[in-house]
ZAFIMAR-520137 format. One record per residue (C-alpha): residue in three letters; x, y, z. Coordinates in Angstrom, 2 decimals, padded with zeros to 5 digits. Layout:
BEGIN
node residuo=ALA; X=X; Y=Y; Z=Z;
...
//
This chain:
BEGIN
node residuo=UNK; X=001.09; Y=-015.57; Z=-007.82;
node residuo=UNK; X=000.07; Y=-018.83; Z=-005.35;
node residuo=UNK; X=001.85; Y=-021.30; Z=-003.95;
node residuo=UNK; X=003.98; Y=-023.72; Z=-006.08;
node residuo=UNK; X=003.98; Y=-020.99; Z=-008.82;
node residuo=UNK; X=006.10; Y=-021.20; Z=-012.33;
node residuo=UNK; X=008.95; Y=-018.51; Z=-012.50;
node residuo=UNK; X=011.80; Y=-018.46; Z=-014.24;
node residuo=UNK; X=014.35; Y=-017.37; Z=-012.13;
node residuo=UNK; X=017.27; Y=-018.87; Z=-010.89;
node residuo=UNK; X=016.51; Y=-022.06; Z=-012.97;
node residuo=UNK; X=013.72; Y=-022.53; Z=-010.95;
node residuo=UNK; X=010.63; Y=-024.80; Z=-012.26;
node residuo=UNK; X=008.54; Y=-024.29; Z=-009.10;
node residuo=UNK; X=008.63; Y=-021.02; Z=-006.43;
node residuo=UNK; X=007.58; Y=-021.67; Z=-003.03;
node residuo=UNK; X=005.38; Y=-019.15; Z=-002.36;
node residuo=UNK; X=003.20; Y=-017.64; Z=000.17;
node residuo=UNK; X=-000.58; Y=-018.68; Z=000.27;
node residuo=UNK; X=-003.15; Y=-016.86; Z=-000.06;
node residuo=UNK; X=-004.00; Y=-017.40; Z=003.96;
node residuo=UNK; X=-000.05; Y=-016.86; Z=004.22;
node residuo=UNK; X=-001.42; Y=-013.17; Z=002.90;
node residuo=UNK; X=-004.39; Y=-013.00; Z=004.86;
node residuo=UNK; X=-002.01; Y=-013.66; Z=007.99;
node residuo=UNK; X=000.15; Y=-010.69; Z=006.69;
node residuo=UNK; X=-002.88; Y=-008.77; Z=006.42;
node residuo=UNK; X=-004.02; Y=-009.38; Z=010.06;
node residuo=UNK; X=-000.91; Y=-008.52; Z=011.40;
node residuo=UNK; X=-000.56; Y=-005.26; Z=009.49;
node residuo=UNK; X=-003.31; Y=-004.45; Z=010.80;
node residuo=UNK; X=-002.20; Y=-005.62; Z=014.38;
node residuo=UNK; X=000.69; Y=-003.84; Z=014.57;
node residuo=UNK; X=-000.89; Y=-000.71; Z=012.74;
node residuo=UNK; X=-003.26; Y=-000.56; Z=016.43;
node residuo=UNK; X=-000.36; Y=-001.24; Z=018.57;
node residuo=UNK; X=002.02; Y=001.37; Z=017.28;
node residuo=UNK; X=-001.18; Y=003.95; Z=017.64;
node residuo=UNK; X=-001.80; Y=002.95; Z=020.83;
node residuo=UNK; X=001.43; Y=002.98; Z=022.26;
node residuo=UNK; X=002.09; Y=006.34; Z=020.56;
node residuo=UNK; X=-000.85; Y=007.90; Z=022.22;
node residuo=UNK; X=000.69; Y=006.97; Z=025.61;
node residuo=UNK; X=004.03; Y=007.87; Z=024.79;
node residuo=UNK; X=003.32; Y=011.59; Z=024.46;
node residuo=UNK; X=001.61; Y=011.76; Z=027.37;
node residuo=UNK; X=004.21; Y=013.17; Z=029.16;
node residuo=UNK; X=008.35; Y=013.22; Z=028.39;
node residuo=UNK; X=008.77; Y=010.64; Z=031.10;
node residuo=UNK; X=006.60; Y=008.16; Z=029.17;
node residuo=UNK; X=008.23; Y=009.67; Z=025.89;
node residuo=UNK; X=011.62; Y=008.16; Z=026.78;
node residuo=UNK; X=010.44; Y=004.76; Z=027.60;
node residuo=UNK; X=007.92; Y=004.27; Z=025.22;
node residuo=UNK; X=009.10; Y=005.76; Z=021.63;
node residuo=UNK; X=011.68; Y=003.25; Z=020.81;
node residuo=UNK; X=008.62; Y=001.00; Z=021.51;
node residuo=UNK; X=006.39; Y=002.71; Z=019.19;
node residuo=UNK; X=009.01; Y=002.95; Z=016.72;
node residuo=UNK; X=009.22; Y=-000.98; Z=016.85;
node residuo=UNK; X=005.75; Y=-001.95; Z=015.97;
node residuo=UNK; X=005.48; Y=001.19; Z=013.43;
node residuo=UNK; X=008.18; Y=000.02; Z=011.52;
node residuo=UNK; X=007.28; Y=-003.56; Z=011.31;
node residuo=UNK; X=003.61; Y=-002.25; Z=010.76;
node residuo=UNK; X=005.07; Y=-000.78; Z=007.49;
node residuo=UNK; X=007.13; Y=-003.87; Z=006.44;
node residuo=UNK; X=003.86; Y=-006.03; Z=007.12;
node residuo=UNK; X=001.93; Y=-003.90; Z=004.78;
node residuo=UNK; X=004.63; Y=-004.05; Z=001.94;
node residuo=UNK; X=004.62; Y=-007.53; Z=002.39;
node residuo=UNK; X=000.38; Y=-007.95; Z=002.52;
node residuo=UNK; X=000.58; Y=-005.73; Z=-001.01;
node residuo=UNK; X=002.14; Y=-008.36; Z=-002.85;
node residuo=UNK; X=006.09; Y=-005.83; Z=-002.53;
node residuo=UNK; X=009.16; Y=-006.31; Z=-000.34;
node residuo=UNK; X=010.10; Y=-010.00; Z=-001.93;
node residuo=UNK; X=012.55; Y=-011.53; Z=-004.09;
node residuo=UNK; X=013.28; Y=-015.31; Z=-005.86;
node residuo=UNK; X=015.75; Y=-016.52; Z=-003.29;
node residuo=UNK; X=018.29; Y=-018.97; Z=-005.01;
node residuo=UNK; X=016.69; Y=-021.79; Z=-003.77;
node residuo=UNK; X=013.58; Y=-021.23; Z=-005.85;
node residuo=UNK; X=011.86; Y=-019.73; Z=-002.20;
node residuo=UNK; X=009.65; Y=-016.22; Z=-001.58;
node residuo=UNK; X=012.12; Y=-014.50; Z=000.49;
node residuo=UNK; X=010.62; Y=-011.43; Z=002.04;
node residuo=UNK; X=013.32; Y=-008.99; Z=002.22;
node residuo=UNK; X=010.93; Y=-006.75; Z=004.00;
node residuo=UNK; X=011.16; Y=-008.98; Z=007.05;
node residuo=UNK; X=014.97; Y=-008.20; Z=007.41;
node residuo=UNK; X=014.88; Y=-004.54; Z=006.77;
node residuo=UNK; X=012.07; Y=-004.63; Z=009.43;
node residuo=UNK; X=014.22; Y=-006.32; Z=011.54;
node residuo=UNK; X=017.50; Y=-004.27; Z=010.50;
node residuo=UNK; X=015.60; Y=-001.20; Z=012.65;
node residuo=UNK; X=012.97; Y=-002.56; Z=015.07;
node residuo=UNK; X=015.79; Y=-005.23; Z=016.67;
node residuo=UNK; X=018.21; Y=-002.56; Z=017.56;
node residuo=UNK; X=015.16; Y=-000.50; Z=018.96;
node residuo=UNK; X=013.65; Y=-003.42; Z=021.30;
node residuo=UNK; X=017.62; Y=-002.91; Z=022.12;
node residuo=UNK; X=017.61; Y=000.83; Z=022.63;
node residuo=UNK; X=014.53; Y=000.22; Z=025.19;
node residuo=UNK; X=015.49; Y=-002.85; Z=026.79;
node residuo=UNK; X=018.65; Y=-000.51; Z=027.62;
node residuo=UNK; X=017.03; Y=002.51; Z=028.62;
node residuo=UNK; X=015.18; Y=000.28; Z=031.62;
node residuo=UNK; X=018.33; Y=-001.14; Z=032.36;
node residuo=UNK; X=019.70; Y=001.75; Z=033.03;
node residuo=UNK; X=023.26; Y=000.90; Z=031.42;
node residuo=UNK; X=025.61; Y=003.80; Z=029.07;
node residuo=UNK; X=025.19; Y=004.56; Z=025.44;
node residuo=UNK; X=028.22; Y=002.95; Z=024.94;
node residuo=UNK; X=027.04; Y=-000.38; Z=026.05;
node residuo=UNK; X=023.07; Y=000.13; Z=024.07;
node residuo=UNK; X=025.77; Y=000.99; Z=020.75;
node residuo=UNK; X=027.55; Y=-002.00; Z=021.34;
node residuo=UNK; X=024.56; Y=-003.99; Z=021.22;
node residuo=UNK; X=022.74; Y=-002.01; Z=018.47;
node residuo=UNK; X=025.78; Y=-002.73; Z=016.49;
node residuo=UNK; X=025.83; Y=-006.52; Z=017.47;
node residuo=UNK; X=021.87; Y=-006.80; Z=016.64;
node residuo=UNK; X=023.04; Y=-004.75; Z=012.96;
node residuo=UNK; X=025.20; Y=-007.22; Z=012.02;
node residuo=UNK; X=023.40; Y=-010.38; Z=013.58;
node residuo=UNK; X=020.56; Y=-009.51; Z=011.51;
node residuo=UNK; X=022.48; Y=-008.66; Z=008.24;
node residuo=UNK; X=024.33; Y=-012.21; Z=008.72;
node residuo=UNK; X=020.82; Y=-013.92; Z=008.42;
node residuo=UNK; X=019.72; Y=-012.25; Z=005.46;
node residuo=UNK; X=023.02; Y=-013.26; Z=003.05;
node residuo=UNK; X=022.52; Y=-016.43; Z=004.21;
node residuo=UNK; X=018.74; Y=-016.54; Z=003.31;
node residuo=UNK; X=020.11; Y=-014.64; Z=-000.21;
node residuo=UNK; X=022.71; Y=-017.53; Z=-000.63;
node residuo=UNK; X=023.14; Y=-021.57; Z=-001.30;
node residuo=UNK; X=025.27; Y=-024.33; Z=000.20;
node residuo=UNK; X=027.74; Y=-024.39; Z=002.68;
node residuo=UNK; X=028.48; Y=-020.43; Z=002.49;
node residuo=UNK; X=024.71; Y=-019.84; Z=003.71;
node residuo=UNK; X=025.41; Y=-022.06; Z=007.47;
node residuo=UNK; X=028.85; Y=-019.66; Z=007.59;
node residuo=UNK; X=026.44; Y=-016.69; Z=007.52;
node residuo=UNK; X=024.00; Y=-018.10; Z=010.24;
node residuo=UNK; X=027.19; Y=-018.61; Z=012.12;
node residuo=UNK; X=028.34; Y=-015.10; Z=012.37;
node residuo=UNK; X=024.19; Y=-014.36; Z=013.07;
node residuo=UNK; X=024.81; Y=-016.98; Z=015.78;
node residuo=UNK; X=027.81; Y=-015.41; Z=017.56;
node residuo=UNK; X=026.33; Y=-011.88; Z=016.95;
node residuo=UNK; X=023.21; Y=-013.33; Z=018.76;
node residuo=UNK; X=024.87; Y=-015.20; Z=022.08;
node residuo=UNK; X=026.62; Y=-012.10; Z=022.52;
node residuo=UNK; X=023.76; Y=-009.57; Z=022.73;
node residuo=UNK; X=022.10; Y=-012.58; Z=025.10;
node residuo=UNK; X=025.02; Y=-013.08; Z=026.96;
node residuo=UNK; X=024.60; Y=-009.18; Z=027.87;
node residuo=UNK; X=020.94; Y=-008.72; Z=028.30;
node residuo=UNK; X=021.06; Y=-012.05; Z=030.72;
node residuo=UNK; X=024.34; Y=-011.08; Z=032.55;
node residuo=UNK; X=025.45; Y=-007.57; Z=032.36;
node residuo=UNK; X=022.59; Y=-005.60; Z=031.59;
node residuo=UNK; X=020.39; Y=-007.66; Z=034.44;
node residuo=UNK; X=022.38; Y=-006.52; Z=037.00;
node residuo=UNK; X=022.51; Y=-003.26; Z=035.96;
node residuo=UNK; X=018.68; Y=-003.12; Z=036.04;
node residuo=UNK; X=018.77; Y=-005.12; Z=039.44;
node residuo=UNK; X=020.85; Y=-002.04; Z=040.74;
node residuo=UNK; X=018.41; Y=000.08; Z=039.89;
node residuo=UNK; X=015.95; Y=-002.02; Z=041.83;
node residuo=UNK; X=012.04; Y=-001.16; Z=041.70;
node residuo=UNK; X=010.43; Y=-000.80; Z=038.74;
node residuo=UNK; X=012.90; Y=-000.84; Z=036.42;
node residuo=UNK; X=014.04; Y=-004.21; Z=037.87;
node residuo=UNK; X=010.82; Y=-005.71; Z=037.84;
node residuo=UNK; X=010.16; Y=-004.28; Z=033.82;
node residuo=UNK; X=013.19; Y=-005.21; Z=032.98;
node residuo=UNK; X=013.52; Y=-008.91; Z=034.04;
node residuo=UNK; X=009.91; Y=-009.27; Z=032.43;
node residuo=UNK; X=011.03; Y=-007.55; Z=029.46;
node residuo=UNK; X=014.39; Y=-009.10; Z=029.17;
node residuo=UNK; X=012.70; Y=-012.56; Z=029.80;
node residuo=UNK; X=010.58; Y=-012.40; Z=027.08;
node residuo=UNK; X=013.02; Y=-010.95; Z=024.59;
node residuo=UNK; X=015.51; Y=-014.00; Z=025.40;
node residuo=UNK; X=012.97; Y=-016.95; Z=024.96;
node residuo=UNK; X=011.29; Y=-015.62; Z=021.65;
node residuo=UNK; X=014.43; Y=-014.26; Z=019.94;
node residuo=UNK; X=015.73; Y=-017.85; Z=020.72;
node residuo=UNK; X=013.02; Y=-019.35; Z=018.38;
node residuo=UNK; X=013.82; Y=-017.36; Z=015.30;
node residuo=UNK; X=017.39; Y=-019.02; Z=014.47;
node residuo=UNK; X=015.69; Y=-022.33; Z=015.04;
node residuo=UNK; X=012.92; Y=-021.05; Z=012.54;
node residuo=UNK; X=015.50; Y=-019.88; Z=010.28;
node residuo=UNK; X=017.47; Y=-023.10; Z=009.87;
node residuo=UNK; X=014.34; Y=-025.44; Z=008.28;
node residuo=UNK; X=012.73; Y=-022.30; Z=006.72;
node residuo=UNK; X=015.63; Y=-019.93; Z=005.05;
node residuo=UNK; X=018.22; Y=-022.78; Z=005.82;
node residuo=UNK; X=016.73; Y=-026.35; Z=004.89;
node residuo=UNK; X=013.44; Y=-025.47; Z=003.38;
node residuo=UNK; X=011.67; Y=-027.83; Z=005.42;
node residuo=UNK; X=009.04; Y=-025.20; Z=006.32;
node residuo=UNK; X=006.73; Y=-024.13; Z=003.40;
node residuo=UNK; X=006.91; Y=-020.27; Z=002.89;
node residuo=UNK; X=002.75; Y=-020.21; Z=004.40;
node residuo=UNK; X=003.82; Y=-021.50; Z=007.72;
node residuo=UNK; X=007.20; Y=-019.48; Z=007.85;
node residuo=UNK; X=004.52; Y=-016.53; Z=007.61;
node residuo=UNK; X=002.56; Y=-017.58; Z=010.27;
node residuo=UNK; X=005.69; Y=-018.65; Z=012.98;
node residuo=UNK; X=007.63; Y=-015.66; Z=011.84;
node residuo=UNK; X=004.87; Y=-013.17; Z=012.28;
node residuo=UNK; X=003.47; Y=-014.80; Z=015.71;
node residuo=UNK; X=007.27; Y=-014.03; Z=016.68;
node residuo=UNK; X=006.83; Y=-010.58; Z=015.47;
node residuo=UNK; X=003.48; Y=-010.10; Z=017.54;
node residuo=UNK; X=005.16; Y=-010.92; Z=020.69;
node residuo=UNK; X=008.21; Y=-010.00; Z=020.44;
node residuo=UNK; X=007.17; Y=-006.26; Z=019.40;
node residuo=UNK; X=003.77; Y=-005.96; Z=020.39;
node residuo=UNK; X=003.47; Y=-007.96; Z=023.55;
node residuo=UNK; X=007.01; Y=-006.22; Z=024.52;
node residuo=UNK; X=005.63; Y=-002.65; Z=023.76;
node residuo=UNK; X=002.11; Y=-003.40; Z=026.11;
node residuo=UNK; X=004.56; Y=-004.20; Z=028.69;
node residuo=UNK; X=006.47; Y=-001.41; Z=028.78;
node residuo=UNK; X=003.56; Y=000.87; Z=028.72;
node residuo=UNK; X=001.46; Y=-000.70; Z=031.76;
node residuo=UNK; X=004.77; Y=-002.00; Z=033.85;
node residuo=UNK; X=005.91; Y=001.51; Z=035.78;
node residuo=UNK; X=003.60; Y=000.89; Z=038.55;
node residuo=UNK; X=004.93; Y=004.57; Z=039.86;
node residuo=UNK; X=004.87; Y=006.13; Z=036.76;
node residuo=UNK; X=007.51; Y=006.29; Z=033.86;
node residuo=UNK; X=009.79; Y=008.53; Z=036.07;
node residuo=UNK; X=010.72; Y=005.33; Z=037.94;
node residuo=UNK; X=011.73; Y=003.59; Z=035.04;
//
């Protein structure tokens, strides 16, 4: 099924619907991520030290490597509402590799379990918030990118504030890693409510280019983050 196709669902005379270089692009980044995850993975069992930092990181790319494949096989979509491919594998990617990039931003950080569950949580439900308002129309849909939105500023608010100076206390490595780390996370997860508001929100974006913005995103955001992490510990994974 191609772009602009006729279903009858929802009422719908035309679907928006991923291109056929919209699939190549989910192809290529399947693939992508499938070399990342392996590569990461391999370092991670190197030794327990590296374990600990990098298998949330492995995790992260792994599972979006899987939702990237469901969504290059032609599965993981549904007829949104508003007569768009909605890729429901994207959110239940991001239900579980979010919280993770969480789990190992807060492991570098050095901060409690307490305070990487609060955020886990936060990330659960910012996430969740986005996709009923991608499943829904009208005015109900910008209430649900609300509650992402305050979800969101929180988990900012902490990685900028709270859980930098816990990582500057630490000082060394795990400073360093995490302000790089932390940095990045910040500026890209910025983009994807922007992205969501004249893709999912508007419809501005066609569903081809939401592909390609979402899944550059993904790239960075997962793998870029992960190749960070492994090569950052300049004194080994002990001192992170």
């Amino acid at each position: 099924v191609g772009e602009g196709a006729k279903l009858d669902v929802h009422g719908c005379k035309t679907v928006d619907m991923a291109s056929s270089f919209g699939k190549a692009l989910l192809e290529f980044i399947f693939i992508v991520m499938a070399a990342i995850t392996l590569l990461i993975g391999i370092n991670a069992g190197k030794s327990k030290a590296a374990g600990k930092v990098l298998y949330p990181a492995t995790f992260t790319c792994g599972v979006a490597a899987i939702a990237y494949f469901a969504m290059a096989s032609g599965g993981g979509w549904v007829i949104a509402p508003d007569c768009r491919q909605l890729f429901v594998a994207r959110y239940l990617d991001w239900l579980i590799s979010t919280p993770l990039i969480v789990i190992s931003l807060g492991i570098v950080a050095g901060v409690s379990k307490w305070d990487i569950l609060n955020l886990v949580l936060s990330d659960v439900l910012m996430v969740a918030s986005g996709a009923f308002g991608a499943l829904t129309v009208g005015n109900v849909k910008w209430v649900w990118w609300f509650f992402g939105m305050l979800w969101f500023l929180h988990i900012i608010f902490a990685l900028g504030k709270t859980w930098a100076e816990s990582a500057k206390v630490r000082g060394g490595d795990a400073s360093a890693v995490y302000s790089k780390l932390a940095g990045l996370t910040v500026i890209v997860w910025f983009c994807y409510p922007i992205i969501w508001v004249f893709a999912e929100g508007f419809g501005n974006f066609s569903v081809t280019f939401e592909v390609l913005i979402y899944g550059i995103l993904d790239l960075i955001s997962k793998c870029v983050f992960g190749l960070i992490l492994m090569s950052g510990a300049n004194s080994g994974y002990e001192s992170i």
